[in-house]
C-alpha positions in Angstrom: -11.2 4.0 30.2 -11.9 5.6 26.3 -12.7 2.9 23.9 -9.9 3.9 21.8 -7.5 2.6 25.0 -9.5 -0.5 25.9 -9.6 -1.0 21.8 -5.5 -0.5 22.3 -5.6 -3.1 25.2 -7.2 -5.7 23.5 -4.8 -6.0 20.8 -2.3 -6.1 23.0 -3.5 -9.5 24.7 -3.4 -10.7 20.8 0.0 -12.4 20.8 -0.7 -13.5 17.2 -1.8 -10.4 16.1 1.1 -8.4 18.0 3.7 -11.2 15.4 2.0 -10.5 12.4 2.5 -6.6 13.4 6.1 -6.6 14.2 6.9 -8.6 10.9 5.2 -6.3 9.0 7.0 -2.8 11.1 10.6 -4.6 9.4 9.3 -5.9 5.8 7.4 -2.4 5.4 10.9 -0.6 6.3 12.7 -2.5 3.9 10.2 -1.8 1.3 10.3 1.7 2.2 14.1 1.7 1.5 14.1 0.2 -1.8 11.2 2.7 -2.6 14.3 5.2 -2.5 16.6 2.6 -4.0 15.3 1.1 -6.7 14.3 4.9 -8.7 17.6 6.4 -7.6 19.7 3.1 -8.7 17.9 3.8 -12.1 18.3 7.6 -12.8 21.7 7.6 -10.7 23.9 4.6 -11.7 21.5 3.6 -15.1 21.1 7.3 -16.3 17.6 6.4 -16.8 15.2 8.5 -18.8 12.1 10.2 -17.4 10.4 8.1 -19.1 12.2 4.9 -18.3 11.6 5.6 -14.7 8.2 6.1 -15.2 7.9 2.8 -16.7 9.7 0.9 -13.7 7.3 2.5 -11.0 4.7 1.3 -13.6 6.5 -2.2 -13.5 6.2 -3.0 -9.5 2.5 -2.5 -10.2 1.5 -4.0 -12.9 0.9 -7.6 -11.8 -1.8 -6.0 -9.7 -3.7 -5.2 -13.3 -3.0 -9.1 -14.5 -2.9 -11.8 -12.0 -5.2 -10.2 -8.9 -8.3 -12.0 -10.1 -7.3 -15.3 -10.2 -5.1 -14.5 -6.9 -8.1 -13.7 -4.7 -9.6 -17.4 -5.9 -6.7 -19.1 -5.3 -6.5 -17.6 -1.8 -10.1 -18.3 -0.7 -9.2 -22.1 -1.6 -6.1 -21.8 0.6 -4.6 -21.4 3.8 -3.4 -17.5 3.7 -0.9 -18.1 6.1 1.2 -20.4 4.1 0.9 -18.2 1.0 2.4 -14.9 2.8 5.3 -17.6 3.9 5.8 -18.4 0.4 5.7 -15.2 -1.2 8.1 -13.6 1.2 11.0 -16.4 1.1 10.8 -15.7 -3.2 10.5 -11.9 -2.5 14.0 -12.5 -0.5 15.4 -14.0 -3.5 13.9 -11.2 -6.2 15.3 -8.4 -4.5 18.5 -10.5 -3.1 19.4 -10.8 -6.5 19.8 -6.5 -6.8 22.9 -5.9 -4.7 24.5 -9.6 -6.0 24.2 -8.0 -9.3 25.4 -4.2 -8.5 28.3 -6.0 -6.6 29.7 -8.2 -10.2 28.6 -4.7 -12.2 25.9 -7.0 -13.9 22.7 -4.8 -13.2 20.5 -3.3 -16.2 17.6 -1.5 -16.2 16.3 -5.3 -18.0 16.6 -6.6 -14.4 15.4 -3.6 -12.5 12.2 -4.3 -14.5 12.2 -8.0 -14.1 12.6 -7.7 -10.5 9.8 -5.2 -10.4 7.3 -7.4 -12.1 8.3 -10.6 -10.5 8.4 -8.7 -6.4 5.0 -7.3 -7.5 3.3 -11.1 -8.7 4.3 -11.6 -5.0 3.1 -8.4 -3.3 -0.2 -9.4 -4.8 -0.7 -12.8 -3.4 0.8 -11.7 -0.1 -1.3 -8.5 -0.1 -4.9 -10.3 -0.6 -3.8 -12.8 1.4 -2.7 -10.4 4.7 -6.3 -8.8 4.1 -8.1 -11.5 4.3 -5.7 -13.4 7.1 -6.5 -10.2 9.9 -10.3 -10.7 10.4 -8.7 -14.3 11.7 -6.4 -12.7 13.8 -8.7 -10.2 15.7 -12.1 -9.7 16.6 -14.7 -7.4 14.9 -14.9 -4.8 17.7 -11.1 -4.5 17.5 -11.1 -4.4 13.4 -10.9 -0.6 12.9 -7.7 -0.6 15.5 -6.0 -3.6 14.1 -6.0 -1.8 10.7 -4.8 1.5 12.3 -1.8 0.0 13.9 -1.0 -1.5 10.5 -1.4 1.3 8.9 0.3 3.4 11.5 3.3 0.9 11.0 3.5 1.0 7.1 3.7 5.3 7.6 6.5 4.5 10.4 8.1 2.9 7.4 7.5 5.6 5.0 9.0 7.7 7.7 12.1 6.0 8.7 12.6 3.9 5.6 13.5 6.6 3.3 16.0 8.4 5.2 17.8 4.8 6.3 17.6 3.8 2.4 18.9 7.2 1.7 21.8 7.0 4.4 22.6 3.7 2.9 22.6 4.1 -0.8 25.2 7.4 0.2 27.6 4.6 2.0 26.7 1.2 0.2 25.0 2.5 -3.0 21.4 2.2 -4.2 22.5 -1.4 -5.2 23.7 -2.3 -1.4 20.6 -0.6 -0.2 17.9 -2.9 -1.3 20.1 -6.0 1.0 18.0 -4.7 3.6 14.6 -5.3 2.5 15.8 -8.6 1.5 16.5 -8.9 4.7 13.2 -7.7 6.0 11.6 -10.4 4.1 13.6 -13.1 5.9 12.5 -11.3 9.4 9.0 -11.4 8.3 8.9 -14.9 7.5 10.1 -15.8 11.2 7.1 -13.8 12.5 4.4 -15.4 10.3 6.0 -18.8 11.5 5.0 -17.9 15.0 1.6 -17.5 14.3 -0.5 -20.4 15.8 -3.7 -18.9 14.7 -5.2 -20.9 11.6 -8.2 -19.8 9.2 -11.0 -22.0 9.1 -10.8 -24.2 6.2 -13.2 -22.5 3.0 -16.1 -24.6 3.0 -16.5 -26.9 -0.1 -16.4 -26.2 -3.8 -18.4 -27.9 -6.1 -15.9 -30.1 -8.6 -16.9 -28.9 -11.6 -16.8 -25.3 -10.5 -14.2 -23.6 -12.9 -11.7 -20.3 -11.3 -13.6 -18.3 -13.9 -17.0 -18.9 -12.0 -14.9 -17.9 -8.5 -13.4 -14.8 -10.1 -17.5 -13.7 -11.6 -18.7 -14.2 -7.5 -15.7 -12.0 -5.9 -16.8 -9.0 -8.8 -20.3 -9.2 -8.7 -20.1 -9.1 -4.9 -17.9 -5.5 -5.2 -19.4 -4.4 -8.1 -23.1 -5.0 -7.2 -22.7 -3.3 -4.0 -23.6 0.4 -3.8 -20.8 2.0 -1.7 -18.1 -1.0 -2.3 -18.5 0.0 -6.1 -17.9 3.7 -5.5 -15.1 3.0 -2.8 -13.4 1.4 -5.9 -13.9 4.2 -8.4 -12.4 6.6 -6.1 -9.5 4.4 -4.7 -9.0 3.5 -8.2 -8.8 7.3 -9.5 -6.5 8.4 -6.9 -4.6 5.6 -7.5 -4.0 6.8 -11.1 -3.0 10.2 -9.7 -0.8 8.7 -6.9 1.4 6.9 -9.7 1.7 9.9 -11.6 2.9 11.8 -9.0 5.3 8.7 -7.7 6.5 8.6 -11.0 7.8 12.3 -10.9 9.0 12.5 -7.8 12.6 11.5 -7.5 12.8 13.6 -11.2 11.4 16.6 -10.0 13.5 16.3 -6.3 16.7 16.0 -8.2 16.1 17.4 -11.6 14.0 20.4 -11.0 14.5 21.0 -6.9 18.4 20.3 -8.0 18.3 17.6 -4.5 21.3 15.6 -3.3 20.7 11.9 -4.1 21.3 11.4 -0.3 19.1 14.1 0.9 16.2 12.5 -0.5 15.3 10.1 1.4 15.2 12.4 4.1 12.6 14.8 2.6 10.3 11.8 1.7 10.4 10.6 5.4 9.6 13.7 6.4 5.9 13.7 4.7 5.8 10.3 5.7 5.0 12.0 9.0 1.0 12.6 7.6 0.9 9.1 7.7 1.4 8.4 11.2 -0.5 11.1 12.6 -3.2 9.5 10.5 -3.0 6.6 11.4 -2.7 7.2 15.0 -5.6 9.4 15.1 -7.8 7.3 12.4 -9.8 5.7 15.1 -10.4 8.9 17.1 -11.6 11.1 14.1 -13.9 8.2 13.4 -15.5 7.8 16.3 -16.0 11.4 16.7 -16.9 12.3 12.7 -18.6 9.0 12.3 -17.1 6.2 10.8 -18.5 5.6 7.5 -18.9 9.4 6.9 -15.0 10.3 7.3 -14.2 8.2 4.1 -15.6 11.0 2.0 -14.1 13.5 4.7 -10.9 12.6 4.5 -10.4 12.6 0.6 -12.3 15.9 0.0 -11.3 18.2 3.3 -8.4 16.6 5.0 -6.9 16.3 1.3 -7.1 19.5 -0.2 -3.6 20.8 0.9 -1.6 18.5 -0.7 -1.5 20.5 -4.1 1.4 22.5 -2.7 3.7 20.1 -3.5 3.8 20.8 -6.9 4.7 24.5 -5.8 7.7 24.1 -3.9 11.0 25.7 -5.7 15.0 25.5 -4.8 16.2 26.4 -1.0 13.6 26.4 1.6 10.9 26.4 -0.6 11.8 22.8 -1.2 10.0 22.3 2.0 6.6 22.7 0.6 7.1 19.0 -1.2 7.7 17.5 2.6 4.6 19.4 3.2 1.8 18.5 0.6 3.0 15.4 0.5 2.6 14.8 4.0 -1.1 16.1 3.9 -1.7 13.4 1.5 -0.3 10.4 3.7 -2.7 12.2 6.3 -5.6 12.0 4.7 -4.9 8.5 2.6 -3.9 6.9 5.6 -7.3 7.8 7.5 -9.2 6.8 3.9 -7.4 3.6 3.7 -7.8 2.3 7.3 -11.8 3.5 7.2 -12.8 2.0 4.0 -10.5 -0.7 4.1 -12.6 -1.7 7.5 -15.9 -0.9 5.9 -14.7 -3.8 3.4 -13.9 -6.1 6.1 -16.9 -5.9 7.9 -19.7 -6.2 5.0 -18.1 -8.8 3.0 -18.9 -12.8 3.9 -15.8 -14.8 5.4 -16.4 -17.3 2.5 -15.4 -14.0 -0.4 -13.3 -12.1 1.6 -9.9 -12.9 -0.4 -11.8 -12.6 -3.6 -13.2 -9.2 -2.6 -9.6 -7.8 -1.4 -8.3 -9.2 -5.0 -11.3 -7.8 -6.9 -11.1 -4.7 -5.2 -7.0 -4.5 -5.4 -7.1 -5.6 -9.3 -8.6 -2.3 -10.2 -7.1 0.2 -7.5 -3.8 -1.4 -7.5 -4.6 -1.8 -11.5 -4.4 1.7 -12.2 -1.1 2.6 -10.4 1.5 1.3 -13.5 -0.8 3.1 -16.1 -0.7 6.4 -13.7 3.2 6.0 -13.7 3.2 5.5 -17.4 1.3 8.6 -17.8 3.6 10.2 -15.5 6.5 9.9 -17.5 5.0 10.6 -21.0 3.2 14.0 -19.5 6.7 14.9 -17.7 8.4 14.5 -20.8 5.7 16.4 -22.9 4.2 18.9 -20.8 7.0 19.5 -18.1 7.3 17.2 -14.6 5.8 20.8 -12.6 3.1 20.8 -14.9 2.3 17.1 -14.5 2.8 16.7 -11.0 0.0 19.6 -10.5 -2.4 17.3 -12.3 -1.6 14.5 -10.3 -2.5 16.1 -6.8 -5.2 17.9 -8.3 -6.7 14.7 -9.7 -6.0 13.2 -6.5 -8.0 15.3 -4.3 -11.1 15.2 -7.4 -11.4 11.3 -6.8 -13.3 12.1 -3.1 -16.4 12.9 -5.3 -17.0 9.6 -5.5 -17.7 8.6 -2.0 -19.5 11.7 -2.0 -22.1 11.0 -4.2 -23.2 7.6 -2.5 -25.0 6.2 0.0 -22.0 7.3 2.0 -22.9 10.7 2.4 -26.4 9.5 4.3 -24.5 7.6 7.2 -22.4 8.5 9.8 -21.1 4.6 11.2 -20.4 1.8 9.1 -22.3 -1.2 10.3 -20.9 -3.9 12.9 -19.5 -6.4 11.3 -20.8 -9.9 12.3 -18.9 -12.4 14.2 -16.9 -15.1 12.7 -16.5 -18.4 13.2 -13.9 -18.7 16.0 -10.2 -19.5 14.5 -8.3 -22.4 15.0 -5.6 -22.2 17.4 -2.9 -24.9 17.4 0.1 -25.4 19.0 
């Protein structure tokens, strides 16, 4: 038997594990239909600006910039599991309160962007603490292919999300649409219930030790490491890039490609295709390029391609957008599950939340300024224009990993086991 099949195997025995997978396969495809929604409901029904779109995608985001820090404390002081409860019962409510809205003729773009600030302040508690939660879950040999079926789940989503949300917002309306990642939220909730698995309990804090302290340990850990700081920097960068080019996509598909509303969806699912095939063959092309060196391998070979979707024109060229955009869930996908592994397995149990929220506060920090330069260059310069510097700039940010210690190893080192996890019934 391969060790990618008894890696497979093992998960499969994981019954809490396999819940915390399938809630995430439905909350990811809701989220991947209001990633068609939301924009659309904005330049469609709102008659938004460039540059008013530009700022929403810069709105889902931008609690990643303020509140991560003090997140990643608060989660290494508390039991993740409840948190990811928490935060997905109030996302219910946030986007819930979309098609209640469209359905009185009540919604402004002042509630698309309150809705988009407030979802994200729960994305980012959920997020840190669902990266921190899977060490629990699984064990260190079977790290790499837990994060590759995740990941592999969340490109399923990008791949079937956007042409349900784009079926649905041509029958119910973009408004209608988002009811269904409200109601992935409600599924996902039900699944984390299910999980008996419990964290150990952090150890101890001292009393008098302030959140400021906690937030100065999780930074100094990322920053004062050698690769983790340069995984960052290049995460970070393409980040920026990435919310450019999210920022002028839905423009340039309709406005410049001259794209049905309903259509849409459907040519986002199909580069959302990449991302499976990445994510189903991250573990293989690890093993076999090594699995600390393909983290530069995939940003600067695997990557290179996806400037063609800044090239693709009206009729079948339009095909080209599918195409480079697909290279890029490809190659992010196989970045994201190898360095987000490499993280797992280097940083202590005791700073793991504070590392994910460290980490996330810059990479995820950069992603509403990227969509606010988005909009400003593809109102200045031209959304063509603009969305060639974004892929360009995306496929640059490999040079990072590059230059590091990266480039002198070919595995990253076995994580050590952790405590065993509490099981209850």
């Amino acid at each position: 038997m391969t060790e990618a099949a008894k890696d497979l195997q093992g998960l499969w025995r994981q019954r809490d594990f396999l819940l915390l997978w399938s809630g995430q396969t439905v909350s990811e495809m809701g989220s991947a239909v209001t990633e068609v929604a939301l924009p659309l409901l904005a330049v469609v029904a709102l008659k938004a600006s460039t540059f008013q779109v530009g700022l929403l995608t810069a709105a889902t985001t931008l609690a990643f910039a303020v509140i991560a820090l003090p997140a990643g404390a608060m989660v290494d002081g508390a039991a993740k599991r409840s948190i990811m409860i928490v935060c997905n019962l109030l996302r219910l409510l946030i986007i819930g309160s979309v098609p209640v809205a469209g359905a009185f003729g009540a919604l402004t773009m002042a509630q698309l962007y309150a809705v988009a600030v407030a979802a994200g302040v729960c994305s980012v508690f959920f997020d840190v603490s669902y990266q921190s939660y899977v060490p629990s879950l699984v064990r260190p040999e079977h790290l790499m292919s837990a994060n590759g079926r995740l990941g592999t789940t969340q490109a399923f989503a990008q791949l079937g999300g956007p042409s349900l949300g784009g079926g649905l917002v041509g029958v119910f309306g973009a408004a209608g649409a988002m009811t269904a990642d409200a109601v992935s939220y409600a599924v996902s909730v039900l699944s984390v219930l299910g999980i008996r698995t419990r964290e150990q309990p952090p150890p101890p804090r001292p009393a008098d030790e302030t959140v400021r302290h906690r937030i100065a340990e999780g930074l100094k850990f990322v920053f004062g490491h050698a690769i983790l700081r340069r995984v960052v920097a290049c995460t970070a960068t393409a980040n920026l890039f990435g919310g450019m080019s999210s920022a002028l996509a839905m423009v340039f598909l309709i406005r410049v490609l001259h794209v049905r509303p309903a259509l849409t969806g459907l040519i986002m699912a199909g580069a959302a295709v990449g991302g499976i095939v990445g994510g189903a063959l991250a573990g293989r092309l690890a093993r076999k390029v090594g699995s600390a060196r393909i983290i530069w391998v995939s940003m600067l070979v695997f990557s290179a391609p996806q400037v063609i979707a800044a090239a693709a024109w009206q009729g079948w060229g339009v095909l080209l957008f599918p195409l480079g955009w697909g290279v890029a869930y490809f190659s992010g996908m196989v970045y994201n599950i190898a360095q987000i592994s490499y993280r797992q397995s280097v940083t202590p149990p005791d700073l793991m939340g504070r590392m994910n929220a460290a980490v996330r506060w810059v990479v995820w920090g950069t992603l509403p300024l990227g969509g606010v330069i988005g909009g400003a260059l593809g109102t200045l310069i031209g959304v063509r224009p603009a969305l060639w510097l974004a892929f360009i700039g995306s496929w640059a940010a490999g040079w990072f990993v590059f230059f590091s210690p990266l480039r002198r190893m070919r595995d990253v080192p076995q994580a050590a086991p952790a405590s065993a996890p509490v099981v209850t019934s």
